[in-house]
C-alpha positions in Angstrom: 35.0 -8.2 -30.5 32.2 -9.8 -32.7 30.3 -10.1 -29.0 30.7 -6.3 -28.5 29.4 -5.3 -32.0 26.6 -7.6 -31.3 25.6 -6.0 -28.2 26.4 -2.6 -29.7 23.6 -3.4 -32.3 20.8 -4.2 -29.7 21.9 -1.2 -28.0 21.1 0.9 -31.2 17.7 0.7 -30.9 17.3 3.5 -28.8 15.4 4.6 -25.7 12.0 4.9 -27.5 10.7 1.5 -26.4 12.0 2.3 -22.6 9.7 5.5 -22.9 6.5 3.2 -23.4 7.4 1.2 -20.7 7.2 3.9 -18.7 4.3 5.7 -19.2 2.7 2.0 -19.1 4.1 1.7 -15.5 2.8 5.3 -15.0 -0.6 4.1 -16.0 -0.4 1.2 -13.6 1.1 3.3 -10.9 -2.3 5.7 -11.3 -4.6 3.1 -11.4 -3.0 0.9 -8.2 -3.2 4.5 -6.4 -6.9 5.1 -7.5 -7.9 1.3 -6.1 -5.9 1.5 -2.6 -7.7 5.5 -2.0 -10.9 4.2 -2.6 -10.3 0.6 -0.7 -9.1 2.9 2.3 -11.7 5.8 2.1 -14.2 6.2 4.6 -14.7 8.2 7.9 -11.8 7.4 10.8 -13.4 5.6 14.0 -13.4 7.8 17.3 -11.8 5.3 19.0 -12.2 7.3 22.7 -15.8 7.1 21.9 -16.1 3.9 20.9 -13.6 2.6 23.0 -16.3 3.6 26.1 -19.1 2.9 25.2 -17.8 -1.0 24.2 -16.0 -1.2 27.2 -19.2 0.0 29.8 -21.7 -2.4 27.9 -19.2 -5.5 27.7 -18.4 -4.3 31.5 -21.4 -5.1 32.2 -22.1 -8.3 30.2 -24.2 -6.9 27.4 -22.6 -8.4 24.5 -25.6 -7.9 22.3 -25.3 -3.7 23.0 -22.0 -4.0 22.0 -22.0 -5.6 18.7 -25.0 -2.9 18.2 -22.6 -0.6 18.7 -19.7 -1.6 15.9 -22.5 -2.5 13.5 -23.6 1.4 13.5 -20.5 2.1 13.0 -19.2 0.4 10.0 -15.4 -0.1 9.3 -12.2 -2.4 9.7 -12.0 -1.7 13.1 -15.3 -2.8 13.9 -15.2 -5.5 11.8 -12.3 -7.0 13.5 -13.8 -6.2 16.8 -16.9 -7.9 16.1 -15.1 -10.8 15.0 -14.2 -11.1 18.1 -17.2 -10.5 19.9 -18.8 -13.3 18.0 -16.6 -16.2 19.7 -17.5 -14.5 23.2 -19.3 -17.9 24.2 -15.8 -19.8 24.0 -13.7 -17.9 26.2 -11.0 -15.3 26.0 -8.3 -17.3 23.9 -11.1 -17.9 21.1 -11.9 -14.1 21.5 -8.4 -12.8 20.9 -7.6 -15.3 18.2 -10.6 -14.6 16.5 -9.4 -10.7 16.6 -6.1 -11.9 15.2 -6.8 -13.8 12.9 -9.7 -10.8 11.6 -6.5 -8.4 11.9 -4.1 -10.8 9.8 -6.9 -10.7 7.1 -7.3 -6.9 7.3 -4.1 -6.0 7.0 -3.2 -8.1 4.1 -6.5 -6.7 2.3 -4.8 -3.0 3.4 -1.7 -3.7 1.5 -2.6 -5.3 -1.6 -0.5 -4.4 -4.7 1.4 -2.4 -2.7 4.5 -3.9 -3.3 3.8 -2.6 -7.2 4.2 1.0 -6.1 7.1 0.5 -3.9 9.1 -1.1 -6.6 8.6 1.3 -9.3 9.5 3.9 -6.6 12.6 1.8 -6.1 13.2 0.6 -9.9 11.9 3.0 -12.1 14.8 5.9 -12.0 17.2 3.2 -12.5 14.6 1.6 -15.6 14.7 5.6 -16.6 18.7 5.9 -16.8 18.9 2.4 -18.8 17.1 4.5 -21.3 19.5 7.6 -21.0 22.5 5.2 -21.2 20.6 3.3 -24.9 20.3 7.1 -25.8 23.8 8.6 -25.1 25.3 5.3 -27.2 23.0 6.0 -30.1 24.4 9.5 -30.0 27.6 8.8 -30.6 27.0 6.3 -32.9 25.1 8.5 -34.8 27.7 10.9 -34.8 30.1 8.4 -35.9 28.1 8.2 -39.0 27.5 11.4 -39.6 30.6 13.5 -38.4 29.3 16.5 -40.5 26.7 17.4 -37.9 29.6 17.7 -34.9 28.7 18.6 -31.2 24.7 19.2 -32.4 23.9 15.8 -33.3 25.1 14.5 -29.7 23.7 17.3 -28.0 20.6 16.7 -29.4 20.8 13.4 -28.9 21.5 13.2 -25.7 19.0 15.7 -24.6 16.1 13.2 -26.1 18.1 10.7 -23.4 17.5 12.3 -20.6 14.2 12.5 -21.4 13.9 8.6 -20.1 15.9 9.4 -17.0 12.8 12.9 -16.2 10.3 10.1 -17.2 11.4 7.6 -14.9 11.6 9.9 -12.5 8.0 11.4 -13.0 7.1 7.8 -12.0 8.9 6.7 -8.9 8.3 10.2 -6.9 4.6 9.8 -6.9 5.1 6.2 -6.3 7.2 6.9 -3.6 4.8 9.4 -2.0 1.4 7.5 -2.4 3.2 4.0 -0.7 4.2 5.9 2.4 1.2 7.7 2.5 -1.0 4.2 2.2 1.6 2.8 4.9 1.1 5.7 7.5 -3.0 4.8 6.8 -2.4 1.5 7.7 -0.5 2.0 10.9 -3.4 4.1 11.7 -6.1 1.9 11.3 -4.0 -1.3 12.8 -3.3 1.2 15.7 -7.0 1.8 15.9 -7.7 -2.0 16.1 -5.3 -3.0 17.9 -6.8 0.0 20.7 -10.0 -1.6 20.5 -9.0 -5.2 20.8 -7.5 -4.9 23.5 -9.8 -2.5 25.6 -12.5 -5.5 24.8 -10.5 -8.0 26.2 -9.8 -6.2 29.6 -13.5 -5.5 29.7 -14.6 -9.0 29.1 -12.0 -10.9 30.5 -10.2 -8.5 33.2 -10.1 -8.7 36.8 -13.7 -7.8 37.6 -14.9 -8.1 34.6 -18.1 -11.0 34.1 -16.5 -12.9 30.9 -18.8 -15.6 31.4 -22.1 -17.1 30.3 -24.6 -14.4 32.1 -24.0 -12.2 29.6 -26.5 -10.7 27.6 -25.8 -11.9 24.4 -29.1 -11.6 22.8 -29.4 -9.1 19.4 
């Protein structure tokens, strides 16, 4: 029983501290937001136009038109691409695992601190109802001392509780929403890369294609 009174204490304390970890989890929420918009602004690649003009100039062996070409048009996707491009000297296996290896990098750049929005999406209701729960048991404990004030000092109590539960709530939604929204941008742009990589290797390396050293490689 002495256990129980000792926990009962600690629990006594109320929901106020649970309310500043909140908003300071709101605040990081914003600001890991703010940094993954601007890290993933920028103009989408036309990757049918693009995608052409790489593939008729690598087609026909001018490699130095086609890292023109993704370095007037700056992005991952070109990035990756000319990554790439860069190794054509060594053969197809070096081009494609220079592209993966660009892509790897990419997509682990993409979804930096990520993982901090989708766990306060996932954990801050439940860090919000801890609060309601510390709330509700200072309610009744305060009515215990204070049996004078009847249903209105629970009520009243309780209503300050679920304050934590609203709060926690105000943080995971938009959490929730920005991390799929980041996700769906990266499937995009990997989709976009992955369209590109692979249209450069068919027109390097595929049947017909002239993949070897009489390219024009020049600038």
């Amino acid at each position: 029983m002495r256990l129980a009174e000792r926990l009962l204490g600690l629990t006594l304390v109320g929901a106020d501290w649970v309310f500043w970890i909140l908003i300071a989890l709101s605040v990081l929420s914003v600001a890991v937001m703010v940094e993954r918009a601007f890290r993933m602004s920028g103009r989408s690649v036309d990757v049918d136009t693009l995608g052409r003009e790489l593939f008729d100039r690598l087609a026909g062996g001018d490699v130095g038109g086609a890292r023109r070409a993704l370095s007037s048009v700056p992005s991952p996707e070109s990035a990756v691409v000319l990554s790439g491009i860069d190794h054509f000297d060594r053969g197809a296996a070096a081009v494609s695992a220079a592209m993966a290896g660009a892509r790897s990098r990419l997509r682990m750049d993409l979804e930096r601190h990520l993982g901090i929005l989708g766990t306060l999406g996932n954990n801050a209701p439940f860090i919000g109802l801890f609060g309601t729960v510390l709330g509700i048991i200072k309610a009744f404990a305060d009515l215990a001392h204070n049996q004078s004030g009847g249903i209105t000092v629970v009520m009243t109590g309780i209503a300050e509780a679920l304050v934590a539960t609203a709060l926690g709530l105000l943080v995971a939604i938009p959490a929730v929403i920005a991390f799929n929204a980041f996700q769906g941008r990266i499937r995009r742009i990997l989709g976009r890369v992955d369209a590109l990589a692979n249209l450069v290797m068919v027109a390097m390396y595929g049947p017909g294609a002239n993949g070897g050293g009489a390219a024009k490689s020049g600038p």
